[in-house]
C-alpha positions as CSV (number, residue, x, y, z in Angstrom):
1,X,0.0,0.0,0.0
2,X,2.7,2.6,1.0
3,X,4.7,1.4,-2.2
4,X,1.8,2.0,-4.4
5,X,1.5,5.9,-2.3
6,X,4.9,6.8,-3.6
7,X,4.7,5.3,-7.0
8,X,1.4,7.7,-7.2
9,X,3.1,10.4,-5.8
10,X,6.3,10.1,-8.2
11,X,4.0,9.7,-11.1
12,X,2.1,13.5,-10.0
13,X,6.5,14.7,-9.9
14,X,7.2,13.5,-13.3
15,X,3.6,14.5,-14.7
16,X,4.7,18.2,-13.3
17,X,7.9,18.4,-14.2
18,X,7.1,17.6,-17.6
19,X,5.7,21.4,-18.1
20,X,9.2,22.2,-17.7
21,X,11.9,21.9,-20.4
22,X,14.4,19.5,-19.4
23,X,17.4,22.0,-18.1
24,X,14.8,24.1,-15.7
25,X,14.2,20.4,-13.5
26,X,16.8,21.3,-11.0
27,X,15.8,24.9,-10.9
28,X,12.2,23.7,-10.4
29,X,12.9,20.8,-7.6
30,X,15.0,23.3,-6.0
31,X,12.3,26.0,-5.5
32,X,9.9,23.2,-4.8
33,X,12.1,22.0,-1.9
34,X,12.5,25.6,-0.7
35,X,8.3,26.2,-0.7
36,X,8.4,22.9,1.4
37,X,11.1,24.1,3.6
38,X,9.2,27.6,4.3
39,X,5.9,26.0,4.6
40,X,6.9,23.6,7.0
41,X,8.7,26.6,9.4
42,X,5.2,28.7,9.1
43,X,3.7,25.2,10.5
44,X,6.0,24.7,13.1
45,X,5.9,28.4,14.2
46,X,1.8,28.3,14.3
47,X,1.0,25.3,16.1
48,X,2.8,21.7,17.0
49,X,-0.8,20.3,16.2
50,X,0.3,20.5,12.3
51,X,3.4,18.2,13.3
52,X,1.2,15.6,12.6
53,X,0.5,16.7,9.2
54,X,4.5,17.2,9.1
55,X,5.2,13.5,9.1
56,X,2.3,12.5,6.5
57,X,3.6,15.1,3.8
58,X,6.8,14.3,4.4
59,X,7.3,11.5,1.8
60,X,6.1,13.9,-0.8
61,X,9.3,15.4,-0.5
62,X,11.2,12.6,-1.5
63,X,10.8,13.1,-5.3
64,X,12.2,16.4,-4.9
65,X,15.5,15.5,-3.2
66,X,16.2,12.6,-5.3
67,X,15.8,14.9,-8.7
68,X,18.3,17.8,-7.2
69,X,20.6,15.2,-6.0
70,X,21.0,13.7,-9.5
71,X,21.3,17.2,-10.6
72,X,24.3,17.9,-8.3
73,X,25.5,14.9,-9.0
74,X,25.5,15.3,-12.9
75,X,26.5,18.9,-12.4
76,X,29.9,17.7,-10.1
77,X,30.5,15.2,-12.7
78,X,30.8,17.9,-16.0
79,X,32.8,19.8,-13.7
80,X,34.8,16.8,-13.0
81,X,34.8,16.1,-16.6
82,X,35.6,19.2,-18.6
83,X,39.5,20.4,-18.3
């Protein structure tokens, strides 16, 4: 069940970054993960109640790390590459 959550929730990533061209994916996941980041300080500031919802959204975010991760990771290796 929690396999088939993710694979739905990776599916509604790729489905969105689609819009984008292919070179604006890191820029997009990047401002994604900062929206997360901000939203989940407003949360924490407002109420612990919303902690809760914290821990359910937190997978979400998972999509979003992976893609800039691979982005760092095929950015160091051009770097790495190129002399």
């Amino acid at each position: 069940m929690k396999q088939m959550i993710i694979d739905q929730i990776f599916s509604i990533y790729s489905q969105f970054l689609n819009y984008f061209p292919q070179n604006l994916h890191g820029l997009v996941s990047l401002a994604l993960a900062v929206l997360i980041v901000i939203g989940i300080v407003k949360v924490i500031r407002k109420d612990f109640i919303y902690i809760i919802l914290l821990v359910v959204l937190l997978p979400a975010s998972v999509p979003i790390l992976k893609n800039i991760w691979e982005s760092l990771v095929n950015i160091i290796k051009f770097l790495l590459t190129k002399r």
